[in-house]
C-alpha positions in Angstrom: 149.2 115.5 102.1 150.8 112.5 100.5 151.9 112.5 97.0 152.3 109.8 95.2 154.1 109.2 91.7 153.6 106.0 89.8 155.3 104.9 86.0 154.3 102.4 83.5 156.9 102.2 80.5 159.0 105.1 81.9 161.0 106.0 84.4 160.5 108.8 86.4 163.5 111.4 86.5 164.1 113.7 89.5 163.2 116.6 86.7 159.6 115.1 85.7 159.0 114.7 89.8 159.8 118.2 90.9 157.3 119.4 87.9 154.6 117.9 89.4 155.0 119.5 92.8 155.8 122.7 91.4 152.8 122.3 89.3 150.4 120.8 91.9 151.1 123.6 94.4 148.6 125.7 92.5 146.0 123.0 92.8 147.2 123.4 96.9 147.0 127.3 96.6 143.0 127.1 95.9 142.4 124.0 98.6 144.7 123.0 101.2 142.8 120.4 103.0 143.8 117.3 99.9 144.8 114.3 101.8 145.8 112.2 99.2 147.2 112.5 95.5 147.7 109.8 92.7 150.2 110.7 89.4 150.1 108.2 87.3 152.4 108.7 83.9 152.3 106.1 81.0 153.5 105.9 77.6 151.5 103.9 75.4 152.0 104.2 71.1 154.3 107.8 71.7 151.7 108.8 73.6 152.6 110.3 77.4 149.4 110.1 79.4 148.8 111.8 82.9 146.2 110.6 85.4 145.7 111.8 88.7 143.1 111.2 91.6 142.9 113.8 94.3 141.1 112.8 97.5 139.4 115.7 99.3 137.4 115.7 102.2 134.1 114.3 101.0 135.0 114.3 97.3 137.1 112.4 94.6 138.6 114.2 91.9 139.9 112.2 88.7 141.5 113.6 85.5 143.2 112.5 82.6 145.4 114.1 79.8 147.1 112.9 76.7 149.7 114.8 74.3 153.2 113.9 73.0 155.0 115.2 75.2 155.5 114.3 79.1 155.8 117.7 80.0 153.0 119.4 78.6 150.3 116.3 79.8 151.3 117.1 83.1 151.0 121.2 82.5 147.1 120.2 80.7 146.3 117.4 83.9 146.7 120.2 86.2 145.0 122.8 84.3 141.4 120.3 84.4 142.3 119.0 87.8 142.5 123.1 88.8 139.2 123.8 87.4 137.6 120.9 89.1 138.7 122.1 92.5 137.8 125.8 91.6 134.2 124.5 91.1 134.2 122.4 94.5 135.0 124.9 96.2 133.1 127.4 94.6 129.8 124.8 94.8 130.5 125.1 98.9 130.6 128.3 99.3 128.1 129.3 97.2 125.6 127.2 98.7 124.7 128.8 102.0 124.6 132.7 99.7 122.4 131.2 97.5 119.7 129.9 100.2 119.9 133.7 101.9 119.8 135.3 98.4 116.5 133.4 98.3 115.4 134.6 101.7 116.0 137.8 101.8 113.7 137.8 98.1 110.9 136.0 99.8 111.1 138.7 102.5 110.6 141.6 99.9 107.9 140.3 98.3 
């Protein structure tokens, strides 16, 4: 897995880096197969934004938060970026249950 921290109109302290991978390891808890991941932190009007694309196989993942403080954009990025890979990977494993729910109803009536 390769992370990957950029900064626009900030520079990033060894502090702000290890609370991304601290926080990123519960998006890596859920799904361990992400190849690739893209921080991106920005201050714009004293406002710290948080971006990140996640590449997994055979889908992109891409959120975005805002707040005044660095800290707690990170804490909300990872909350949405968490939910969207809970719903991946609860859209493939449901699929196949699903399908034999459906059978196995057919078959009873």
């Amino acid at each position: 897995m390769n992370l990957k921290i950029t900064c626009h109109h900030i520079d990033i302290t060894p502090s702000i880096e290890e609370h991304i991978r601290n926080k990123f390891n519960k998006i890596t808890n859920h799904f361990s197969n992400v190849i690739d991941v893209r921080f991106t932190l920005t201050v714009e009007k004293k406002m710290h934004i948080a971006e990140s694309t996640i590449h997994l196989p055979k889908h992109d993942i891409h959120a975005e938060a805002s707040n005044h403080d660095m800290y707690r954009a990170i804490e909300m990025l990872i909350s949405k970026l968490d939910k969207q890979v809970i719903r991946i990977k609860e859209k493939a494993s449901d699929h196949h249950q699903r399908e034999s729910r459906k059978n196995k109803k057919e078959d009873l009536i």
